[in-house]
N, C-alpha and C positions, 0 to 999 in steps of 0.2 A: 504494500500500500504506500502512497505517496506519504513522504513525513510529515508532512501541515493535516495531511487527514488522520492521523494515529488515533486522536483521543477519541476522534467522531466513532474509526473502524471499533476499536477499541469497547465503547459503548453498547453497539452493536452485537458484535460476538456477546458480551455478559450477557446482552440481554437478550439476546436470541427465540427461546421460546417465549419472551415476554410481549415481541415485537406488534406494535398496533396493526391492524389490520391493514391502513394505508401510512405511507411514509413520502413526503416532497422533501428532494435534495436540494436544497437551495443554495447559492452562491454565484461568482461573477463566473465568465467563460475562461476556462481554460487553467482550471483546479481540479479538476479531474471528478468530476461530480458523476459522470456515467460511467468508469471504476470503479467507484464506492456501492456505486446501485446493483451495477455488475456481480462484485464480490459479494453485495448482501445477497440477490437473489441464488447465486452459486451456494450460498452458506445454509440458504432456506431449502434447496433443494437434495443439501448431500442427504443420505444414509447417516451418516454420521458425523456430525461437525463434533467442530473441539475449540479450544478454547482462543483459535486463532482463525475463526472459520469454517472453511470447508474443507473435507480430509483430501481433498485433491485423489483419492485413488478407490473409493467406489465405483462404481456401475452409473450412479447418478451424475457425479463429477465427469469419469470421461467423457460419457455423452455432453456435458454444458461446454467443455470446453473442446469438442468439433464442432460447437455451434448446431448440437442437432439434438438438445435435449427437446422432448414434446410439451413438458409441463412448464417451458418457460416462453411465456406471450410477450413478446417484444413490437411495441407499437411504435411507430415512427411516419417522417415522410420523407420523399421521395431525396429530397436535397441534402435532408441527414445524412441519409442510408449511403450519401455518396461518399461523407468522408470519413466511414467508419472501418475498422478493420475488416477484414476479408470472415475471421469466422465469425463476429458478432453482425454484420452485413447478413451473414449465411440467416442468421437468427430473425433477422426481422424481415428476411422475404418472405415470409405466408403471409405475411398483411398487407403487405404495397401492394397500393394499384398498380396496374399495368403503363408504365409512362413508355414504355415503347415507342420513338421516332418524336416525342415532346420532350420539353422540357422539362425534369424532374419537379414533380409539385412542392407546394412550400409548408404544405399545411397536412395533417392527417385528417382525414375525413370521415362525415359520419357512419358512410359505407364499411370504413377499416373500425371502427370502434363496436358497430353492428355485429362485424364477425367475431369479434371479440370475444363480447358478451355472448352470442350463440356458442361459440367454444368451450366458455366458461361452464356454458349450464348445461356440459355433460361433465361423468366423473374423470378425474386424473388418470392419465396413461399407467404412470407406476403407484396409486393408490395411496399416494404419499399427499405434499406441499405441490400447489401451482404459483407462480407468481406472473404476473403480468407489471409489466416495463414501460412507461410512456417517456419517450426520450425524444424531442424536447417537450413537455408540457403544452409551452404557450405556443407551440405549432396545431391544436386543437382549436377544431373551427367553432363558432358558435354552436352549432349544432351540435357536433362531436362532443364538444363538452357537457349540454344537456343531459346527450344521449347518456352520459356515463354516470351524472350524479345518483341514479339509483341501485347500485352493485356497488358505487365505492362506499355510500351506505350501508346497505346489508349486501357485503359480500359472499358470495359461497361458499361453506367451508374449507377449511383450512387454505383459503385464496390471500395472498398478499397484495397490495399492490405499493409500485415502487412508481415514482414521478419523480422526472430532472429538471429543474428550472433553473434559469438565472434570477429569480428575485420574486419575492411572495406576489408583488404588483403583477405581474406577466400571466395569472392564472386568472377565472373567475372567482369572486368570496365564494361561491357555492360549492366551486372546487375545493378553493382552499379551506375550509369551513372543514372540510370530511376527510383532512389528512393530519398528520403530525408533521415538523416542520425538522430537518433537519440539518443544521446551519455549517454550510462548509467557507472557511473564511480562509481568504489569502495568507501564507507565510510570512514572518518577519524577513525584512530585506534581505539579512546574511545570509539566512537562511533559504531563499531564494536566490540568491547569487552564488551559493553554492553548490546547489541545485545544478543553476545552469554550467557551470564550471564542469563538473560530473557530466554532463550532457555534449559537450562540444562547443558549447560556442564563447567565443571569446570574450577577452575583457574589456576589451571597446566598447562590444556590443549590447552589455550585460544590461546596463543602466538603461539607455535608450530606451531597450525591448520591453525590462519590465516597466517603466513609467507609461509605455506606448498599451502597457496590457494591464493597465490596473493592478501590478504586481503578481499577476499571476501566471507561473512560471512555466506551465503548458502551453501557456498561449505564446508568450513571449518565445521559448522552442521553437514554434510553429513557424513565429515571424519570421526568426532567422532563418527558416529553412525552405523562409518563402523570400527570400534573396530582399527584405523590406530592410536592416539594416545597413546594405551599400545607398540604397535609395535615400535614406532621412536626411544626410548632409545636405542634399541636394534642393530635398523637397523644400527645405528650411528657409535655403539661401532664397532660391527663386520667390517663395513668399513675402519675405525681407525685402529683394526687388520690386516686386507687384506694390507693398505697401509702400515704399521710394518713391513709387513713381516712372522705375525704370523698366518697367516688363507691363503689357496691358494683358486682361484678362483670358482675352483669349488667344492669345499667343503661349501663356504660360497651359491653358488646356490642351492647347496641340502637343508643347511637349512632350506633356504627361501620359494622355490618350491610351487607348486599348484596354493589355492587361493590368495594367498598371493602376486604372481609375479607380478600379474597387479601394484597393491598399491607399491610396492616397487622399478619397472620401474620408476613409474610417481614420485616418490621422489626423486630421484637419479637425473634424469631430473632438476627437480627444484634445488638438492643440484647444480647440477653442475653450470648452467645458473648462480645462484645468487655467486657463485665462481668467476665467470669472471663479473658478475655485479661489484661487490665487487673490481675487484683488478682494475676495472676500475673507480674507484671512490664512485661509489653508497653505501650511507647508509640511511638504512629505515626503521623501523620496518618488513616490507614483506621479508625480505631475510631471509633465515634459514642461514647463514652465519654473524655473528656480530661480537663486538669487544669486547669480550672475547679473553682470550689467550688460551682456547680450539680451540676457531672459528679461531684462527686466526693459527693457528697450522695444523688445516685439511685444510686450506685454501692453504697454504703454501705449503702442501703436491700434494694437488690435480691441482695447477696451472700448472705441471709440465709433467702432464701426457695430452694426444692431447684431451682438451676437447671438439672444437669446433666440432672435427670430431663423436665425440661420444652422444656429445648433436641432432648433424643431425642426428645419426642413430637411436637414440631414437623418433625423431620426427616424420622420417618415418615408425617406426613400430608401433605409436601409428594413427597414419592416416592410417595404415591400417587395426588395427586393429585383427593385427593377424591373417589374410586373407592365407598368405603365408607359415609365419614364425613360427616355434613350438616356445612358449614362454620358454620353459626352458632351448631348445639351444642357444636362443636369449639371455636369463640371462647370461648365463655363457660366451657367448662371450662377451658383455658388459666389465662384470668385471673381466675377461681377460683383454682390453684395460685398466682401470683401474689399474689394478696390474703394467701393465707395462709403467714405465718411459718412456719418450719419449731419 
């Protein structure tokens, strides 16, 4: 288990047979919250756990882990399932729909949570624990989520159910109302830097990443490995220029363009947020905004221009995804607002 989740995992194992019928993972991305759910449903499943989990070497464990055990319901959607491992992937194929020649959906639907529930209400393959898995949570559509407040109420015997969220807000109260909560919180910095140390990536990089991820040393991994810290120097500079004077808005979008827009949306986002963190007091290592007199100079600059309104419209074209919106018309209007002073 990862070392910032020990006390949670830890909890969990003692209390194992005591565990509430539903449990939500909550915490930021990239803390390993579907790990933790993983291991629990693994632990609820063995023959035999112990005092550290799952005995990893019953009949029940090897099946969980080729991702072909029966009595574990892994609900997802299409665009999770993309960037999941290959056996827990294996795991949540009986519930995706068929996206076949579209683009992977964003949402799990009432159709996948339907089958769910009809799965549920026969008895268990090995007569034992079932647990069902909804990773992510707030990928549950209106509907979907209706569909389920009545099972995660009275669920069916000896049935668990496990939920992943980023943050109690991102469920409905009627969800969250019929779960227990349990709170996976980012590591302390050194600890997180050491982390990454252990992992490959370097010491340049270390700080950047995790300020760029809310300290959360999964994510901050991922960035590196998504080639984003050679990119931040750059993203930084050219910003710097845009607010000078000396780069117009949409010359700096073409730059940027393609694959690149997603990663450089979701920065801009975080520059800005920890901007208004910042000039409202907050200091922390997590901020890409510190007290340097570079930081405190883009800081200075960028308070000026309507951030709040600009950080909402980031928010909503990252929930959706891109569903609507061409992203490179989207860039360029962005940092258009940006360019201009309020």
């Amino acid at each position: 288990m990862h070392p910032w989740l020990d006390v949670a995992w830890k909890g969990i194992c003692d209390g194992l047979e005591r565990l509430p019928p539903g449990l939500m993972f909550v915490g930021p991305e990239g803390l390993g919250k579907l790990d933790l759910a993983m291991a629990t449903a693994r632990a609820l499943l063995c023959a035999k756990p112990g005092a550290n989990g799952a005995c990893g070497e019953c009949g029940e464990c090897l099946a969980f882990d080729k991702g072909m055990h029966p009595d574990l319901h892994l609900l997802t959607s299409g665009l999770f399932a993309g960037g999941l491992d290959e056996l827990t992937a294996r795991a949540a194929a009986r519930y995706l729909d068929d996206d076949s020649g579209r683009k992977p959906k964003q949402v799990i639907s009432v159709d996948q949570v339907r089958a769910l529930i009809e799965r549920l209400g026969t008895h268990s393959y090995g007569g034992g624990a079932r647990v069902a898995l909804i990773a992510p949570a707030a990928a549950l559509n209106v509907n979907a989520a209706n569909a389920l407040l009545k099972i995660l109420e009275e669920p069916p015997g000896n049935t668990r159910f496990l939920l992943v969220c980023s943050g109690r807000d991102a469920v409905p109260a009627t969800v969250l109302s019929r779960v227990s909560v349990v709170e996976c919180l980012p590591p302390e910095h050194c600890q997180a830097l050491a982390w990454l140390e252990t992992h490959g990536v370097p010491a340049e990089h270390r700080d950047p990443l995790l300020a760029l991820s809310s300290g959360a040393p999964i994510a901050a991994a991922r960035l590196y490995e998504a080639g984003i810290a050679e990119r931040l120097p750059a993203w930084r500079r050219d910003l710097e220029r845009l607010l000078d004077g000396e780069l117009l808005p949409l010359s700096l979008a073409a730059s940027i363009g393609g694959d690149s827009t997603a990663g450089y949306l979701f920065w801009l986002e975080k520059l800005l947020g920890d901007t208004l963190r910042r000039h409202h007091g907050r200091r922390d290592p997590a901020l890409l905004v510190g007290e340097g007199v570079a930081d405190r100079r883009l800081a200075e600059r960028l308070i000026s221009r309507p951030l709040w309104d600009i950080i909402e419209k980031l928010q909503v074209y990252r929930r959706r995804q891109q569903r609507v919106v061409d992203p490179q018309l989207f860039l360029e209007d962005v940092l258009i607002a940006v360019w201009q002073e309020v």
